[in-house]
N, C-alpha and C positions, 0 to 999 in steps of 0.2 A: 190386617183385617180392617178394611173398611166401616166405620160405623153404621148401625142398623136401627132405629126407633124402634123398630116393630120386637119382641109387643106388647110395647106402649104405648098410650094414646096420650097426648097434654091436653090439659084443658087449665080454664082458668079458675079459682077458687077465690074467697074472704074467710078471711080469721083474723083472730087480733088482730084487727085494723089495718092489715095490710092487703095486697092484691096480691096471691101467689098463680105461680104457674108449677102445676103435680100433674108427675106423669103416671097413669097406671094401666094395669092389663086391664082390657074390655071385659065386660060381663062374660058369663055371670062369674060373681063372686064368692061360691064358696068356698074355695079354698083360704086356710088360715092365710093372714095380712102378715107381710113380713115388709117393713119400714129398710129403709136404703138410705142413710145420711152422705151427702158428698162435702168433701175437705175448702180448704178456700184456696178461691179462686176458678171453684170447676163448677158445675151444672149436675144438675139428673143424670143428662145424656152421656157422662163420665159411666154409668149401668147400663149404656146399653147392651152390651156386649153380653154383660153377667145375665142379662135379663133373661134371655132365650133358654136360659142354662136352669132359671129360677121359677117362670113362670107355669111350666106343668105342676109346680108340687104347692106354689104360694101364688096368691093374690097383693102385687106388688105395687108399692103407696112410694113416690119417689119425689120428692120434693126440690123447687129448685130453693135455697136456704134465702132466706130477706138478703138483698142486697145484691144478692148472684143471678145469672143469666136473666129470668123471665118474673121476678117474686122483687115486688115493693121493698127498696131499703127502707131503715128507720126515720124516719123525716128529722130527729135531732143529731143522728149519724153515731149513736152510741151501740154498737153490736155488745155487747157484752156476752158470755157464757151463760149466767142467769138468764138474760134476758132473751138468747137468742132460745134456750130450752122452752122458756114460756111461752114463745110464738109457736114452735114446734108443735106443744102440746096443744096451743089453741086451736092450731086445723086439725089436730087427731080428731079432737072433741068435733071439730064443723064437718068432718069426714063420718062422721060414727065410725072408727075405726079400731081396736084396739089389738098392737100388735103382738104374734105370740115370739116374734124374734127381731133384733134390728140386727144391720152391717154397716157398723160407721168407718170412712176412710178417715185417715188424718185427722184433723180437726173435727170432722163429723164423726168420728169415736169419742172424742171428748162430749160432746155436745149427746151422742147415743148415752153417755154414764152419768152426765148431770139430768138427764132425762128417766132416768131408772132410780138415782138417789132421790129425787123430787117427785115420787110417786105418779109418775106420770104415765109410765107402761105396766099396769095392773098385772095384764095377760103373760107379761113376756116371760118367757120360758128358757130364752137364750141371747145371749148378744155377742158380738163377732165384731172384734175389733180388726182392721187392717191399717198396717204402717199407722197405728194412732198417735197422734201430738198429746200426749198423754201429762208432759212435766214441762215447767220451764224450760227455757234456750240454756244451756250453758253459761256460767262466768259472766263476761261483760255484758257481751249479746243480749242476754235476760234483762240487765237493766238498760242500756241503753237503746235495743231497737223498739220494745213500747213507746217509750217515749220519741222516738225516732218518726215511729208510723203518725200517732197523732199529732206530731208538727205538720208532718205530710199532709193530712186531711187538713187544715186549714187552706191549703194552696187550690180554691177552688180549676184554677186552670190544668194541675199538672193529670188530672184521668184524662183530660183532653189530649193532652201532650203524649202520654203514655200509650193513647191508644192510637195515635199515630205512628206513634215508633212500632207500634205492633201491627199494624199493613204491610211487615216485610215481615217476608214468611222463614228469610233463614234466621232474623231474631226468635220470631217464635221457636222453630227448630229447636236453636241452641235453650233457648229455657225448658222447654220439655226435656232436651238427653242432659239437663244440670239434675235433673232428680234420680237421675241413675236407670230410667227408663228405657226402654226404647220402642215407641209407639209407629202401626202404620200411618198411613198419608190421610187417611180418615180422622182417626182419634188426633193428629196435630192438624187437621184444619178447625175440626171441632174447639180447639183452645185459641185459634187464630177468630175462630167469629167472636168468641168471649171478650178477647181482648181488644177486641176494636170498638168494643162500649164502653163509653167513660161512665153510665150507671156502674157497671158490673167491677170496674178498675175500682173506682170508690166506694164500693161494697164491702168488697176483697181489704182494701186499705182498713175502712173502717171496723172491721174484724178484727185488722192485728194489732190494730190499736188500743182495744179494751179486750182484748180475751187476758183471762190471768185461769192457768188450770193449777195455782200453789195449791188451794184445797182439795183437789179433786181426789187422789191416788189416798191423801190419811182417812178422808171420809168413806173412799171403797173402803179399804181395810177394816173399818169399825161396821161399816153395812155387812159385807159378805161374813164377819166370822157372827152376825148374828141370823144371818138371813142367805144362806149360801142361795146362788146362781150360777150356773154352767156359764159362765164367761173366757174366752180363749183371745190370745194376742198372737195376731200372728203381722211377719214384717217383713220385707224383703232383704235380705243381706247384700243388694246394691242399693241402698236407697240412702243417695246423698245432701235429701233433704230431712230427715227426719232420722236420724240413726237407729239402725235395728236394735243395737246394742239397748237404747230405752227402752223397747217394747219388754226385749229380756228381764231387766230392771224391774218394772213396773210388776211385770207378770212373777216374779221372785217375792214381791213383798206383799202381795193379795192372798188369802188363802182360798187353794183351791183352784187356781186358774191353771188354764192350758197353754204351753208357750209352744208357736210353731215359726222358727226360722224358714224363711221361703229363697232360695237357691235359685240363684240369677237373674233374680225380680228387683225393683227398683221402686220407689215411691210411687210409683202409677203400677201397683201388680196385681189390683183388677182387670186394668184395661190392656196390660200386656198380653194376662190368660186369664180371659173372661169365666170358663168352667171353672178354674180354683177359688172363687166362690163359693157355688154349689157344694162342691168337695167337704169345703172347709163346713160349710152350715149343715154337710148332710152329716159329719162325724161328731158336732155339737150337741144337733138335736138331738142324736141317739143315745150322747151321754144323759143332756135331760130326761130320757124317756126310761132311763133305768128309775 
């Protein structure tokens, strides 16, 4: 499937001191606001597929995150978890927007739960994790690739270099089917334009470099057994970046959540089956509505 913007529009915004580029359905607006976080390394336009699927029932607020495709990194280059939520919240607030449900991928699942612990989604009624980066890397990994990444960001030349080697399209190729995916010729030129900016390379970098989610999973746990919310994890059971087996994990020690294995999906299982989205948020919301 070919990617499709419509229908979304981008435009440019200010918050928190940054420039972002949000993408959302055209007027009018009444339909409740449903928030779309994308993972690192990807764009908005990672939804657009989901969008078509989403936009009759929600008014869709889709952000490209600081640092990624079209939205100002941090000028001292610290992304941090905390800090990337407060920037989130800050365009909610320049948006008037307040959402009654988010769907964070990967990392933007993390960034959707530090966003609901920090009072920042009043309205929300549900949130929809997919393939979320939810816990530490494993073993060594955990300690050494942080430390790994912001050595990285000191090398002001290597996004240059990086987004070089990404002008050939069967590198790109081969990084997309390493997450267990397997995307049309659309969704992987979509990641080939990304990567040919050395903003967006050192965005991405500067990301992995300060996220730390150790607190995140004991602080749901004391939030939800005080304050239940319909939250569901769901993962794809090919997905070689992110192991589904966490999602399981996470969603075992939360009380209250819904765990959905997703069968022959891979880290990108939005964009492989854009309706399983909708799917996923129309069995959610129904649970909230009891």
């Amino acid at each position: 499937m070919l990617l499709n913007p419509e229908p979304l529009q981008a435009d440019a915004a200010a918050a928190g001191g940054l420039r972002w580029c949000v993408r959302r359905t055209p007027p009018p607006d009444a339909r409740p606001c449903l928030l779309l976080l994308h993972g690192t390394g990807s764009s908005g336009l990672s939804w657009a597929g989901s969008a078509a699927h989403l936009a009759p029932t929600y008014s869709l607020l889709v952000p490209d995150l600081p640092g990624h495709g079209g939205t100002d990194g941090f000028a001292d280059g610290v992304a941090s978890l905390p800090r990337m939520a407060r920037a989130v919240a800050a365009l909610l607030q320049a948006q008037q927007v307040s959402p009654v449900a988010v769907v964070g991928h990967s990392a933007g699942a993390a960034l959707m739960l530090r966003l609901w612990l920090d009072g920042a989604l009043p309205d929300a009624r549900a949130l929809l994790s997919l393939n979320g980066a939810l816990l530490p890397l494993p073993g060594v990994a955990g300690t050494v690739f942080p430390v790994l990444a912001r050595a990285l960001t000191r090398v002001p030349m290597l996004p240059w270099l990086a987004a070089q080697a990404a002008s050939q399209p069967r590198a790109v190729q081969r990084l997309v089917d390493s997450t267990g995916s397997r995307l049309g010729a659309g969704e992987v030129a979509h990641y080939q334009g990304l990567l040919r900016q050395p903003s967006h390379l050192a965005g991405a970098l500067q990301m992995m470099a300060h996220w730390d989610v150790t607190p995140l999973v004991p602080a749901l746990r004391q939030r939800l057994a005080r304050d239940p919310l319909p939250l569901m994890l769901a993962a794809g059971r090919r997905d070689t970046t992110v192991p589904c087996a966490q999602s399981g994990q996470v969603a075992r020690a939360l009380p209250g959540t819904l765990w959905r294995p997703l069968e022959r999906l891979g880290h990108l299982a939005h964009e492989e089956a854009p309706a399983l989205v909708a799917d996923l948020l129309w069995e959610l919301m129904l649970r909230a509505s009891r």
